[in-house]
C-alpha positions in Angstrom: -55.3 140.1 90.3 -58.6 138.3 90.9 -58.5 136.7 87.3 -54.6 135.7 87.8 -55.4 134.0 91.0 -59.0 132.3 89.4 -56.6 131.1 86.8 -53.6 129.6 88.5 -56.2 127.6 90.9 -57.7 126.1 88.2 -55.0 125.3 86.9 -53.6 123.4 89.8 -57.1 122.0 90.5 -57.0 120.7 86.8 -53.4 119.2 87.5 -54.1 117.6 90.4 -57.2 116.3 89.0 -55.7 114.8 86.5 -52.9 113.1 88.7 -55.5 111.6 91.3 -57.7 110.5 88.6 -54.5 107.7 88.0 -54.5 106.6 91.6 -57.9 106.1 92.1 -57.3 102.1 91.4 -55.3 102.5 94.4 -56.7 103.8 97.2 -58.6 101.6 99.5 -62.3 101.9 98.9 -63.3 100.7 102.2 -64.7 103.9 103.6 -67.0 106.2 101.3 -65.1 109.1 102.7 -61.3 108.4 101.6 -62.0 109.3 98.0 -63.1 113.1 99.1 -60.7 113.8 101.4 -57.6 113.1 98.9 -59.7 115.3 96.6 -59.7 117.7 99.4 -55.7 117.4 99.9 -56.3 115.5 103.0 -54.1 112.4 103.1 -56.3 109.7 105.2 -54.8 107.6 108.0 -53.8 104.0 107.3 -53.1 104.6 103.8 -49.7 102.3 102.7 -46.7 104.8 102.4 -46.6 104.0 98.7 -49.6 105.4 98.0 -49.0 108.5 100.6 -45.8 109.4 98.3 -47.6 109.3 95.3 -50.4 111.5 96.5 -47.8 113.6 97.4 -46.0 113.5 94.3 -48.9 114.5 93.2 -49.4 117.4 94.7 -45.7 118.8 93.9 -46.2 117.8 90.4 -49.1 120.2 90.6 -47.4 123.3 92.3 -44.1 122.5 89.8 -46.3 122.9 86.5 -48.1 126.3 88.5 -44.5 127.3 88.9 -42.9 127.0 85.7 -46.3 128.5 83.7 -45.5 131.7 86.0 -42.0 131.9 85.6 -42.8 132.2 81.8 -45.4 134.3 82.0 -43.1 136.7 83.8 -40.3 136.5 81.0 -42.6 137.0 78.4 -43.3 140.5 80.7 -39.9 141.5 81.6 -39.0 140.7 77.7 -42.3 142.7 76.6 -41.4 145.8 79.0 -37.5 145.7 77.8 -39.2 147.1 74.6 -41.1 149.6 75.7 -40.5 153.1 75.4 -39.1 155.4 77.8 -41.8 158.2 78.3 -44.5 159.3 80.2 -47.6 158.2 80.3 -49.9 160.4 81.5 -49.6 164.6 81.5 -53.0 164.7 83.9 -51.5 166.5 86.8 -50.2 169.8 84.2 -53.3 169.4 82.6 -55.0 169.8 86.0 -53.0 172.4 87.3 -53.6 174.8 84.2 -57.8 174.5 84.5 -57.7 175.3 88.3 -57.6 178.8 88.4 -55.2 180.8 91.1 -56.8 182.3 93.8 -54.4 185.5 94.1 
């Protein structure tokens, strides 16, 4: 679960990246600190509503292309378990039970 979760978040870090990277002509420069904080997913004060929904957009362009990679990844799995055989996997526990000897 680790490595699913390390590789949806870069993913979306990756996505959002890449959309900020096209609205950096538009953000106000006047403060050193309104750059980091979009970067963050803060969404300074004072910025023009334009820009606020475009950051925003952004964002839901981010979580949309998460989204729809999962959703295929899960069909390819549901398609990939249709196919597998019904059996059991794993005869441990009569295994087990014949090596224990019976106290009688």
């Amino acid at each position: 679960m680790t490595i699913g979760v390390s590789i949806y978040g870069s993913m979306l870090a990756s996505q959002i990246t890449s959309g900020m990277s096209k609205l950096i002509g538009k953000l106000p420069m006047d403060s050193a600190g309104t750059l980091g904080q979009v970067a963050k997913g803060g969404i300074p004060e004072g910025l023009d509503v334009k820009i606020v929904e475009q950051i925003k957009t952004v964002f839901a362009h981010a979580f949309q292309h998460l989204y729809w990679v999962s959703f295929v990844v899960s069909l390819v799995v549901v398609v990939l378990c249709w196919f597998l055989k019904n059996e059991v996997l794993s005869t441990l526990s009569s295994k087990v039970k014949e090596e224990i000897p019976s106290e009688a």
